[in-house]
N, C-alpha and C positions, 0 to 999 in steps of 0.2 A: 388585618391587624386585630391583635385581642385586647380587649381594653378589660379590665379587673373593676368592678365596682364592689364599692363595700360598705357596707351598712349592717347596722348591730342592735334601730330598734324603729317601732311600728313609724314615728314620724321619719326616719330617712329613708323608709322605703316608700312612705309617699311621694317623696323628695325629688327620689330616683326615678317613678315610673315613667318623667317625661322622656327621660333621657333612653333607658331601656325601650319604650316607643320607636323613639329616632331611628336608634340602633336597627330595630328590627325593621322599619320602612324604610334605612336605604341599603338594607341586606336584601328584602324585597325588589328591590330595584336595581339587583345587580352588584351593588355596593359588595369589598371586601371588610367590613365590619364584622363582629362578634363580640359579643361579651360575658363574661363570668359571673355568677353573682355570690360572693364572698359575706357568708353572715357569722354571727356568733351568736346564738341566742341564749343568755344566762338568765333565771330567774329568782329575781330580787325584788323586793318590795319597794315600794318608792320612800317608804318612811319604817322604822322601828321604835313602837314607844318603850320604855323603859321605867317599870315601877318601882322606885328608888327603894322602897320597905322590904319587896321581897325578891327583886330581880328577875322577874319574872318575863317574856315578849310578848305584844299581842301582836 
């Protein structure tokens, strides 16, 4: 079985590792486990301020 995981930022791939773990110890074990791992990495800032006088971003 393929299970898809998917995460898109540094907290859910903390999220994930237990899970990806598993995966990989009862693929170890004979297990028919597998999984994908599905990201999107965009970067953006967490905040944009906006100087109302001359519009400017920092």
């Amino acid at each position: 079985m393929l299970i898809d995981i998917i995460a898109g930022a540094r907290p859910n791939f903390m999220k994930i590792a237990p899970i990806i773990r598993a995966i990989e110890a009862h693929a170890a074990a004979g297990g028919l486990l597998r999984y994908r791992l599905v990201h999107e990495v965009i970067g953006t800032p967490p905040y944009v301020l906006v100087n109302s006088s001359n519009q400017e971003n920092y």
